[in-house]
NUPA-323324 format. One record per residue: residue in three letters; residue number from 1; x, y, z of N, C-alpha, C, O in turn. Coordinates in steps of 0.1 Angstrom, whole numbers, plus 5000, padded with zeros to 4 digits. Layout:
NUPA-323324
  semi  filum    nx    ny    nz   cax   cay   caz    cx    cy    cz    ox    oy    oz
   ala    NUM     X     Y     Z     X     Y     Z     X     Y     Z     X     Y     Z
...
***
This chain:
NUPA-323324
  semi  filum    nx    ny    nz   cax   cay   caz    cx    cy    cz    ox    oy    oz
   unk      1  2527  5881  6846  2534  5890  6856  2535  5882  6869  2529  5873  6873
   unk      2  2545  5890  6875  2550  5880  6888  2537  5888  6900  2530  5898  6898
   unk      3  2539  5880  6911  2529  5887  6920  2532  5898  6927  2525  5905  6934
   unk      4  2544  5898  6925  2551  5916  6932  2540  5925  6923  2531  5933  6926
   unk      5  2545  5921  6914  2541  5930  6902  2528  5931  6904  2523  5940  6909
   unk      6  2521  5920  6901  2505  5924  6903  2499  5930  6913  2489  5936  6910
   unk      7  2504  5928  6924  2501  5939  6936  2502  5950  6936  2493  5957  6939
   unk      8  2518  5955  6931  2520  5969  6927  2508  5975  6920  2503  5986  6923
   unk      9  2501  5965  6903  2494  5973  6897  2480  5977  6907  2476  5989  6908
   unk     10  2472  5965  6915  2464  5968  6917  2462  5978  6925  2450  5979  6929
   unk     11  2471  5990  6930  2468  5997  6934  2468  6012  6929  2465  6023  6934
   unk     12  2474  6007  6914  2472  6019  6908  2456  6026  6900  2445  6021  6903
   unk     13  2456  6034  6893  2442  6039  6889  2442  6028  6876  2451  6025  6868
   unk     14  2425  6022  6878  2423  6012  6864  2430  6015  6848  2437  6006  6842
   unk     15  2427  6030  6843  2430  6033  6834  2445  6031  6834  2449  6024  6825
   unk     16  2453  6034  6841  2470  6036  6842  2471  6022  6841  2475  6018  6830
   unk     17  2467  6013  6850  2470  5998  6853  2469  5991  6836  2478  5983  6833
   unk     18  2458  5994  6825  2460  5992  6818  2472  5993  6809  2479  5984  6805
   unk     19  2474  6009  6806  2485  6018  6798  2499  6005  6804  2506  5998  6796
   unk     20  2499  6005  6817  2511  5998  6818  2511  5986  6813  2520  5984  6805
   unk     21  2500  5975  6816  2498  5962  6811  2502  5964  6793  2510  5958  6786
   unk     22  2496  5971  6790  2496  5972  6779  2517  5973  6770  2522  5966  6760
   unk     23  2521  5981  6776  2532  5985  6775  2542  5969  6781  2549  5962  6773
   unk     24  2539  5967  6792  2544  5952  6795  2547  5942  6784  2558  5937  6781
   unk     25  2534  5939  6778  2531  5933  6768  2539  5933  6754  2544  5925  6746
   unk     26  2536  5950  6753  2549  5954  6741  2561  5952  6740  2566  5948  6730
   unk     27  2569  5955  6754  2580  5950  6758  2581  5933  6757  2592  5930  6755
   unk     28  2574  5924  6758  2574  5911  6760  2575  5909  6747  2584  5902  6744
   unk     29  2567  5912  6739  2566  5906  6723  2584  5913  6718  2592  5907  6711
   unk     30  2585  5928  6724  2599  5932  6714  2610  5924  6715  2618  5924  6706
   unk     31  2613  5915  6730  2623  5910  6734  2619  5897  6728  2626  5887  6733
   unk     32  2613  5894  6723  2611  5877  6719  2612  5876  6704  2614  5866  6698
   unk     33  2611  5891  6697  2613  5889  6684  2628  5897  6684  2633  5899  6673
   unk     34  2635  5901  6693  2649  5906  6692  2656  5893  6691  2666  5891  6684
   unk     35  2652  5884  6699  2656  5871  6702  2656  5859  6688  2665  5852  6684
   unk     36  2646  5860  6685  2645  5855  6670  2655  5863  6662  2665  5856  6656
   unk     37  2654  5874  6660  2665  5879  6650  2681  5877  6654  2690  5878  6646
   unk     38  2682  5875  6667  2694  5871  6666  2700  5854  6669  2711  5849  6671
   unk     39  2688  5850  6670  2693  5831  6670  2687  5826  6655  2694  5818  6650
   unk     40  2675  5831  6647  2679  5828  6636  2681  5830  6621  2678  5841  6617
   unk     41  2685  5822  6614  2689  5828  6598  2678  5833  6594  2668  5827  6595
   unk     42  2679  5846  6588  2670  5856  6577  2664  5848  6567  2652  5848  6565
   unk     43  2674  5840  6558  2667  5836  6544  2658  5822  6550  2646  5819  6547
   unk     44  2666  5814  6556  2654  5797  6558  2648  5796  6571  2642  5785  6573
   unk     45  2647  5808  6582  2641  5806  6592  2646  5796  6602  2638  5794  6611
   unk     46  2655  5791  6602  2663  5779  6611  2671  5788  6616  2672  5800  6613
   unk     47  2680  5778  6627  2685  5787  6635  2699  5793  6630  2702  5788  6619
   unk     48  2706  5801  6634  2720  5804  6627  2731  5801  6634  2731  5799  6646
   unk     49  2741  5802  6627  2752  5796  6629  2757  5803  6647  2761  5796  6656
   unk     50  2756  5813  6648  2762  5821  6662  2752  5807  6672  2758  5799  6679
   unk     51  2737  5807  6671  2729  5796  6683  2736  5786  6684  2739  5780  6694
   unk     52  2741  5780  6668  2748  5766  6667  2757  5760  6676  2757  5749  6682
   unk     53  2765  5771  6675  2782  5774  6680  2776  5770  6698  2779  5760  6705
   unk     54  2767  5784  6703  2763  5783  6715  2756  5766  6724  2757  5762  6736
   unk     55  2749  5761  6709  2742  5747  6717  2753  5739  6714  2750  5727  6717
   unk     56  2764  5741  6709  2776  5732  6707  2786  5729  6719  2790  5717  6722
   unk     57  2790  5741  6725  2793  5742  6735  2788  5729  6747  2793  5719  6752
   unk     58  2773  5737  6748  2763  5731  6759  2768  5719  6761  2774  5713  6769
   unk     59  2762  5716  6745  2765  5695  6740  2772  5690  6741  2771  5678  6744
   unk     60  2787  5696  6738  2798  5692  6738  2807  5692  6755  2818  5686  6758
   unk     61  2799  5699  6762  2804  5698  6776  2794  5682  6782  2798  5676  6792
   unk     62  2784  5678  6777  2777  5672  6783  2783  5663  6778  2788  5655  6786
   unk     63  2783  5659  6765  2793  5646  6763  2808  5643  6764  2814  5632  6761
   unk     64  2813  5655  6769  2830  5653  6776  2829  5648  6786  2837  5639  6789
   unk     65  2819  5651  6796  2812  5648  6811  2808  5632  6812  2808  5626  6823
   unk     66  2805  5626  6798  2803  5612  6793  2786  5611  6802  2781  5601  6806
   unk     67  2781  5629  6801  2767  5625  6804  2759  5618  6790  2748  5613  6792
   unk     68  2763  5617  6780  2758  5611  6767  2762  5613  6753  2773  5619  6752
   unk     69  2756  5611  6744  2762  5608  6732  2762  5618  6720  2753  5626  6725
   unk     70  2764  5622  6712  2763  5635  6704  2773  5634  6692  2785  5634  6692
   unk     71  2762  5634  6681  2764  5632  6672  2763  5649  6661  2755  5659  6663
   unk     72  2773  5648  6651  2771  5659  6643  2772  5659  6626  2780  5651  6620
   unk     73  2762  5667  6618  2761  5663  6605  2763  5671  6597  2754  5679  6600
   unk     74  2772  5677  6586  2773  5684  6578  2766  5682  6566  2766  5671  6560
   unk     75  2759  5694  6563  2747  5691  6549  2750  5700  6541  2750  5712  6545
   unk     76  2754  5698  6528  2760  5706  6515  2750  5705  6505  2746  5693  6503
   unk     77  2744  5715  6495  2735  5709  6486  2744  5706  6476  2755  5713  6477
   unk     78  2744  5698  6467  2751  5692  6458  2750  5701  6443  2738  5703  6438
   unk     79  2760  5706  6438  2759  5719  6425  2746  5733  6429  2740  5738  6419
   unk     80  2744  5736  6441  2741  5748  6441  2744  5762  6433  2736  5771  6431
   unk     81  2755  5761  6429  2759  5771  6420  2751  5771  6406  2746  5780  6400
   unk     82  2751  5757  6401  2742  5755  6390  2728  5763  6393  2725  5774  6387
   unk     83  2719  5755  6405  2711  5765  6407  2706  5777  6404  2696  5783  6399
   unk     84  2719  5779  6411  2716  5797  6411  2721  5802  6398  2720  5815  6397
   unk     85  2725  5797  6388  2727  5800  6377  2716  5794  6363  2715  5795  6350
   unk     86  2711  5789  6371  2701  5783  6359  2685  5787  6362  2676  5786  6353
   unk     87  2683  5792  6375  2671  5798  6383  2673  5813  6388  2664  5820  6391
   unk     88  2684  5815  6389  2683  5828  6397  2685  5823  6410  2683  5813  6417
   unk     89  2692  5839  6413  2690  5837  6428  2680  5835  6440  2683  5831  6451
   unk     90  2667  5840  6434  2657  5842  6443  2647  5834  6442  2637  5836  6448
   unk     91  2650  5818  6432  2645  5809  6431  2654  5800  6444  2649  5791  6451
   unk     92  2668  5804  6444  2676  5797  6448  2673  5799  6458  2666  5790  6461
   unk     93  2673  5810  6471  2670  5813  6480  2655  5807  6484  2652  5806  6496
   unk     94  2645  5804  6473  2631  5799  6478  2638  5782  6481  2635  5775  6490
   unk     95  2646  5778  6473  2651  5762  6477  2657  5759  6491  2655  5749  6498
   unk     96  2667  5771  6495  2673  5767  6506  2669  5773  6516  2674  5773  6527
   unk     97  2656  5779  6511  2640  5779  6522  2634  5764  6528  2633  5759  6539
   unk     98  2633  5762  6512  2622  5747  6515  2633  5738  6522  2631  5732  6532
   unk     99  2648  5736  6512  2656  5725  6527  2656  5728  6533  2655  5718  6540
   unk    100  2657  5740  6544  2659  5741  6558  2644  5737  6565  2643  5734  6577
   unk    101  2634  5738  6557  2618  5731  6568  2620  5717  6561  2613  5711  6569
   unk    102  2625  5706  6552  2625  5694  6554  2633  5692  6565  2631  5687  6576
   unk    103  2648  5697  6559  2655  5691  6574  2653  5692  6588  2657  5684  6596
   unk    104  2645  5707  6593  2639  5707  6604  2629  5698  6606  2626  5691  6616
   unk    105  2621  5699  6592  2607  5687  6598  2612  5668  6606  2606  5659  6611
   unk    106  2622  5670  6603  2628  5653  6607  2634  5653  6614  2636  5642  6618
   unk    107  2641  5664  6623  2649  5663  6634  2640  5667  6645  2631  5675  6644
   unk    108  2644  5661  6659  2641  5661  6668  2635  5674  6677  2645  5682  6676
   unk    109  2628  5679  6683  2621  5691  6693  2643  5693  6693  2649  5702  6688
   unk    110  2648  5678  6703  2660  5686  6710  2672  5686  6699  2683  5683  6701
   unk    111  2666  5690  6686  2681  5686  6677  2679  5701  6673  2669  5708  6673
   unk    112  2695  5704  6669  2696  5716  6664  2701  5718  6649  2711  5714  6644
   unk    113  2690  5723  6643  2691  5722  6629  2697  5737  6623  2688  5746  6622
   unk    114  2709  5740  6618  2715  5758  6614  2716  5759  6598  2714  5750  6589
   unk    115  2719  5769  6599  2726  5772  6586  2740  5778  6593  2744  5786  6602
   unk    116  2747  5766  6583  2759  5772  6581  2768  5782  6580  2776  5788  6586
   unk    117  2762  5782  6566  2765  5792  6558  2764  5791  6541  2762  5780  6537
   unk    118  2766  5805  6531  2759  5796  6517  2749  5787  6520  2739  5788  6527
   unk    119  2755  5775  6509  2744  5762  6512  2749  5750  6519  2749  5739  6515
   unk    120  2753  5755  6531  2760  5746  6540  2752  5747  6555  2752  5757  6563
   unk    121  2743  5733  6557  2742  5734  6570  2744  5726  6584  2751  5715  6583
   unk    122  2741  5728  6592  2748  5715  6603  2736  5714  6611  2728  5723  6616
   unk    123  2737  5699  6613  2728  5696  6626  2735  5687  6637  2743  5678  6634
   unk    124  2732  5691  6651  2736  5688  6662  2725  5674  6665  2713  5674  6665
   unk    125  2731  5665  6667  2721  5657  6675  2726  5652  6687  2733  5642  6686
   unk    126  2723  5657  6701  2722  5654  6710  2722  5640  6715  2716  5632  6706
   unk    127  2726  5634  6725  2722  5618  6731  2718  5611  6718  2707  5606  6717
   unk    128  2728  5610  6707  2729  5601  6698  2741  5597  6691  2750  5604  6687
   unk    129  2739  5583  6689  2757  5576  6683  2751  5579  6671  2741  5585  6668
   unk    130  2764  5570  6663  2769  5573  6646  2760  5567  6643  2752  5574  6636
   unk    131  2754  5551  6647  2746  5544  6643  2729  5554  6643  2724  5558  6633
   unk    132  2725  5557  6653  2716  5565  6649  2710  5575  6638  2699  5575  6632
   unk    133  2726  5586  6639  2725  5595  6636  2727  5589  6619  2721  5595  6610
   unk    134  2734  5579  6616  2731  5575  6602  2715  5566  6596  2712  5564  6584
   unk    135  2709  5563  6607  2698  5556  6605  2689  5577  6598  2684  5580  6587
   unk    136  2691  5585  6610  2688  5599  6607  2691  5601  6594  2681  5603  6587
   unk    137  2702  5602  6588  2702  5607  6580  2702  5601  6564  2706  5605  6554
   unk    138  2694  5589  6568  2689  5578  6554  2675  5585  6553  2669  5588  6543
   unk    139  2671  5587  6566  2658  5597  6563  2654  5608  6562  2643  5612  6561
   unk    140  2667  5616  6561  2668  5630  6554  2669  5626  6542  2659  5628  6536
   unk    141  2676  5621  6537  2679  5618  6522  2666  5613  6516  2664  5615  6504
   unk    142  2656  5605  6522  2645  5595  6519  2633  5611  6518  2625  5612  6508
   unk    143  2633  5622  6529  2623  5633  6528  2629  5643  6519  2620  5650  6515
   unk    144  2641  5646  6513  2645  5653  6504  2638  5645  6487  2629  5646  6478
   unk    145  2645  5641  6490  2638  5626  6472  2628  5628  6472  2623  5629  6460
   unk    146  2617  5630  6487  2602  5628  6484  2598  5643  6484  2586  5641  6484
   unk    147  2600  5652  6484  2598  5665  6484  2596  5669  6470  2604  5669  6462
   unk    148  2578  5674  6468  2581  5674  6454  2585  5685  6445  2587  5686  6433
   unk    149  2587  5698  6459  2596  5709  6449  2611  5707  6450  2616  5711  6439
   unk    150  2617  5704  6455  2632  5696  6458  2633  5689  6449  2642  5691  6441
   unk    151  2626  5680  6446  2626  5669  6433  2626  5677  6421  2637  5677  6416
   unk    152  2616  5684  6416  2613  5694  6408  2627  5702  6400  2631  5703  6388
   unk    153  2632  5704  6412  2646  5712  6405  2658  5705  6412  2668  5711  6417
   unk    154  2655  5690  6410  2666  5677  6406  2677  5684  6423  2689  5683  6421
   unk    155  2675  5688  6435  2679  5691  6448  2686  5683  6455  2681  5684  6466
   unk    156  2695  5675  6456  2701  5668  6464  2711  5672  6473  2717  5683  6470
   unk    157  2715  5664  6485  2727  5666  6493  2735  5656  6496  2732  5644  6496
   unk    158  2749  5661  6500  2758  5653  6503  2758  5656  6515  2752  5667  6518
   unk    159  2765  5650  6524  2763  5646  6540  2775  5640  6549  2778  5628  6549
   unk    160  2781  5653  6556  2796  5642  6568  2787  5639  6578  2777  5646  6579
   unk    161  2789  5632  6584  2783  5623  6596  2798  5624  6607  2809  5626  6601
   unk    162  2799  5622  6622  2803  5619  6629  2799  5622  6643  2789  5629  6646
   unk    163  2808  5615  6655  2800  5613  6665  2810  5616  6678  2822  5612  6675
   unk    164  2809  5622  6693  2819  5628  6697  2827  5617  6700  2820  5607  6700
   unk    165  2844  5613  6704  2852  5608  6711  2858  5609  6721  2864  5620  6722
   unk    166  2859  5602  6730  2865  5606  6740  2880  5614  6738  2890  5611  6731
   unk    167  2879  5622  6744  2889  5634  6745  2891  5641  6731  2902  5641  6725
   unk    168  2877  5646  6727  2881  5652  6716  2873  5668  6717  2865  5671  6726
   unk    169  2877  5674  6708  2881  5689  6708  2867  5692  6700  2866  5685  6690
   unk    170  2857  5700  6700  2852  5709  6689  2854  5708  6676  2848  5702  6667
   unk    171  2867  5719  6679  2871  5717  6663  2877  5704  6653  2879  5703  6641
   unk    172  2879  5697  6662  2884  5678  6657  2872  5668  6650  2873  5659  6641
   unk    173  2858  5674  6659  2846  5667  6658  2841  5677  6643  2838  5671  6633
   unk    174  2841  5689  6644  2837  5696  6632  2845  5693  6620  2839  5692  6609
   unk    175  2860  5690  6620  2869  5686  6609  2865  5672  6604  2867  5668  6593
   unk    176  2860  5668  6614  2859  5651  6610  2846  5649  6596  2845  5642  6585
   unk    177  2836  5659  6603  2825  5658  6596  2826  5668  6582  2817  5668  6574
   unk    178  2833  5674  6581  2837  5681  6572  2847  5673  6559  2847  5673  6547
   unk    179  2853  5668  6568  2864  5655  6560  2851  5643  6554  2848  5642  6542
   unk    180  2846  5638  6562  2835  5629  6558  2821  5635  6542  2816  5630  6533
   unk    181  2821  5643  6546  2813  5653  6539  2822  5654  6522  2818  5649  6511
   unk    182  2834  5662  6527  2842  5659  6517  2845  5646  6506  2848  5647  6494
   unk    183  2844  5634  6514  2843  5617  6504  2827  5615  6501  2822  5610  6491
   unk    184  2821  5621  6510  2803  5624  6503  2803  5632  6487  2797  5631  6477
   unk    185  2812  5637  6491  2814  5645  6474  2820  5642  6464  2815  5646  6454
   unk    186  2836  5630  6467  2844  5629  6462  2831  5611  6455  2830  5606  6444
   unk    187  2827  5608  6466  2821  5595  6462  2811  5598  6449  2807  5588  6443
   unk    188  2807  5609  6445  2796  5610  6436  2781  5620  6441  2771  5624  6434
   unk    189  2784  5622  6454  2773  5631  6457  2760  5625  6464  2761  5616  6472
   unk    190  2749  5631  6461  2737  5622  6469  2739  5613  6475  2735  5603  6471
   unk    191  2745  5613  6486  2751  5604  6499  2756  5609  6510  2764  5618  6509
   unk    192  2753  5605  6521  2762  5609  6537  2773  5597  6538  2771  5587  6532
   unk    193  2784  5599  6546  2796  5595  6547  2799  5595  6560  2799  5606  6565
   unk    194  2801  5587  6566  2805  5594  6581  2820  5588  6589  2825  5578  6584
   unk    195  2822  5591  6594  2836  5589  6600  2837  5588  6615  2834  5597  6624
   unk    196  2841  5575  6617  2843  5578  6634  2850  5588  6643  2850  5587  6655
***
């Protein structure tokens, strides 16, 4: 509490001063999990697609500004449908549980890791070129492989890679990595692709 506030309470009666603290508190916990339910995805706990869009923005003004570099990755699981037809849905849903904490566990405090959508997800990486963000994503692929429920039910991804350009658009930077993604698929799968 701010010290306005604390002043105000101290002058009220102990018992009340509580009731209110107490109520403070409830209010503080309700707005922090309203906040969770709307930045992120229900089923893998990462963030969702609406926060994505928002830290896209942020990033994408900071590297038009040529304050730094920013790199973006499209992640597809490779025959998902099989999955969910050979497991169920609700095995499938426990997998694109466990990919969203591998691929969180490898990205950065400042990287933004979403769900897409389906089993499509995107990560933002901040103040990073192609070259990085492909060194990144040899070690997603290297923590997927090594995952031993991922392994388990044979889990792999295909991967667009790209990185912003000068005078380029949002939707130019997301097409690119979508296109890239796309020869990730056409090439055979379990692989990232990236495109300048």
């Amino acid at each position: 509490m701010d010290k306005e506030l604390n002043k105000k309470m101290s002058a009220l009666d102990p018992r009340f001063r509580k009731k209110i603290a107490d109520l403070l508190d409830l209010m503080h916990e309700s707005v922090s999990m309203l906040y969770d339910v709307a930045t992120h995805d229900e089923k893998t706990g990462i963030y969702n697609n609406k926060f994505f869009e928002t830290m896209l923005n942020m990033e994408f003004e900071k590297a038009k500004r040529g304050k730094q570099n920013l790199s973006l990755i499209i992640v597809d699981i490779d025959f998902f449908k099989k999955v969910n037809d050979t497991h169920g849905h609700m095995k499938a849903d426990e997998l694109l549980a466990r990919l969203a904490q591998v691929l969180k566990k490898q990205a950065r405090v400042s990287d933004i890791v979403a769900r897409f959508g389906g089993e499509e997800f995107v990560i933002l990486l901040p103040a990073t070129n192609l070259a990085k963000a492909k060194i990144f994503s040899s070690r997603l692929k290297n923590a997927i492989h090594s995952d031993k429920i991922l392994k388990k039910y044979s889990i792999t991804v295909s991967g667009g890679i790209t990185e912003y350009r000068k005078n380029d658009t949002k939707k130019r930077i997301k097409q690119r990595a979508d296109k890239a993604l796309y020869q990730a698929k056409q090439k055979g799968r379990d692989r990232f692709v990236s495109l300048k």
